[in-house]
VEXNU-513598 format. One record per atom (N, C-alpha, C): residue in three letters; y, z, x. Coordinates in steps of 0.2 Angstrom, whole numbers, padded with zeros to 4 digits, always signed. Each point is the difference from the previous one (the first is absolute). Last residue first. Layout:
VEXNU-513598
ALAYZX ...
***
This chain:
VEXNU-513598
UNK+0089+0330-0002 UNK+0001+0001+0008 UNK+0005+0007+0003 UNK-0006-0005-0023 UNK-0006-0002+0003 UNK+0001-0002+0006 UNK+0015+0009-0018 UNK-0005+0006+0005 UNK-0006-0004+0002 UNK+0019-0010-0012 UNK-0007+0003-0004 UNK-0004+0006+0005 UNK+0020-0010+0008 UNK+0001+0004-0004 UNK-0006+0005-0007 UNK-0003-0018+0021 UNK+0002+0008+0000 UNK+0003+0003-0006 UNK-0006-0021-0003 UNK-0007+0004+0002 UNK+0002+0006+0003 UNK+0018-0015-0004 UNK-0003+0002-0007 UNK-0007+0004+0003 UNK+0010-0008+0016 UNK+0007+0006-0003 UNK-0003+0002-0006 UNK-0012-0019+0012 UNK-0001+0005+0003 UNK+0004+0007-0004 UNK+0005-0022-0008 UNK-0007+0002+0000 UNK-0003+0008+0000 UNK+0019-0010+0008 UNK+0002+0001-0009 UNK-0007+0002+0000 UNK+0002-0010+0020 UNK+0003+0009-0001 UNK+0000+0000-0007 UNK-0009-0022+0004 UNK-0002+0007+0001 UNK+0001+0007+0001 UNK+0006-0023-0013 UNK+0005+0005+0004 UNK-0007+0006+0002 UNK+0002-0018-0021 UNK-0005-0001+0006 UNK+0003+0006+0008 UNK+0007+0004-0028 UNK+0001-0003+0007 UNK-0006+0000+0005 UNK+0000+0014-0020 UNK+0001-0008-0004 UNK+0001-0004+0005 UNK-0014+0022-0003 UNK+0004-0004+0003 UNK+0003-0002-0002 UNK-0015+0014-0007 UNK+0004-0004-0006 UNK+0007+0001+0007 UNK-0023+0008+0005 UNK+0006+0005+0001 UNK+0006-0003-0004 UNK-0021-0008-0001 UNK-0002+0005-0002 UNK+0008+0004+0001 UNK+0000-0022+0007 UNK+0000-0001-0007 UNK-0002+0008-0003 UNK+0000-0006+0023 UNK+0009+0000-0003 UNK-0002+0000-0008 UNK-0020+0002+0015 UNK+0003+0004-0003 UNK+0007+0001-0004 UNK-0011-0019+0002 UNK-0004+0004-0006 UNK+0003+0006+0001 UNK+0006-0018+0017 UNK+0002+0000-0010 UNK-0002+0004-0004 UNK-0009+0004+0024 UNK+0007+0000-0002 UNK+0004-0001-0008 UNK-0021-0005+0006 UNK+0001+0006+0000 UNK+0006+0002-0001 UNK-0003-0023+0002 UNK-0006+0003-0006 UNK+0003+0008+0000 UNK+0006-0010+0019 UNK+0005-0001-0002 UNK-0005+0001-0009 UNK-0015+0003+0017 UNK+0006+0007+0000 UNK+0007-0003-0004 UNK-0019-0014+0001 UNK-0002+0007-0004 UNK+0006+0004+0003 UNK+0000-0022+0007 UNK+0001+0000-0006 UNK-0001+0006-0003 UNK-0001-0002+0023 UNK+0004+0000-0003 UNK+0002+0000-0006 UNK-0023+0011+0008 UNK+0003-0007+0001 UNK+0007+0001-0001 UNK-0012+0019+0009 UNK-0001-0002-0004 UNK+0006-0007+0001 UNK-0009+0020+0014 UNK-0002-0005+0000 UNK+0000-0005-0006 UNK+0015+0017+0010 UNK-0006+0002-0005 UNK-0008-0003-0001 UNK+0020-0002+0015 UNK-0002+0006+0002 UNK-0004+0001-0006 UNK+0006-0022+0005 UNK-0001+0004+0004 UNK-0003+0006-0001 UNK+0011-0011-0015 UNK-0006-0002-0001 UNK-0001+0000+0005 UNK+0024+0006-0001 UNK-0007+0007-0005 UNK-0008-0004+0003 UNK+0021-0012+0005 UNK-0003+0003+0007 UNK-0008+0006-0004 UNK+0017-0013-0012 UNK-0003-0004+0003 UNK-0007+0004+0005 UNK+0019+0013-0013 UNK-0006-0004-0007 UNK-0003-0006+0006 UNK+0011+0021+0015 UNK+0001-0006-0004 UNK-0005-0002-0003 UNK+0005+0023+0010 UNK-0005-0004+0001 UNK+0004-0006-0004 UNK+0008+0023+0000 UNK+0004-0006+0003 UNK-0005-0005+0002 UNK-0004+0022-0011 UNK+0002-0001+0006 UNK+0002-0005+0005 UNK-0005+0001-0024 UNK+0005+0003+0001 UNK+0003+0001+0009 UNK-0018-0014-0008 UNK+0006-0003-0001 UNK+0007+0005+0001 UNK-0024+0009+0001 UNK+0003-0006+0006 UNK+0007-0004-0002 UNK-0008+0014-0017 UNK+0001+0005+0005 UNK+0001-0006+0008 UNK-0005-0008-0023 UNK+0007+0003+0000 UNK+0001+0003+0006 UNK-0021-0007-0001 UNK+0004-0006+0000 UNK+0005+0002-0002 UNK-0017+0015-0001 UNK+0003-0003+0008 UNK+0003-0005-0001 UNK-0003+0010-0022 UNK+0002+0004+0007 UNK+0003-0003+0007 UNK-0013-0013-0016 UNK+0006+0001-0005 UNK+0005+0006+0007 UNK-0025-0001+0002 UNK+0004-0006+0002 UNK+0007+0000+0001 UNK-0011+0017-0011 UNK+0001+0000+0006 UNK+0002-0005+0005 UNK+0005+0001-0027 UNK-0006+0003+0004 UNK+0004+0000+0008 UNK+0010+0001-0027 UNK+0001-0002+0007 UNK-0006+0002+0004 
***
């Protein structure tokens, strides 16, 4: 997980929206739902569910 991988858990945490991210990081929409799949896949999401997301990063201790 790099620092990317970071801010893009940490704005979602705080209630930023997957539409609204390409704002604050400047990246395309297709790269944060990218990032998104890749983290549900390092956390073995199986749900598009951002709190699923999120629940699973805290318990890893990356939030």
């Amino acid at each position: 997980m790099d620092q990317e991988d970071r801010e893009l858990l940490y704005l979602l945490s705080t209630g930023v929206s997957s539409k609204d991210i390409p704002n604050h990081l400047h990246w395309s929409a297709s790269k944060v739902e990218k990032r998104k799949r890749l983290l549900r896949e390092k956390f073995g999401v199986e749900d598009k569910n951002v709190l699923s997301l999120l629940n699973s990063a805290r318990k890893a201790g990356f939030l």
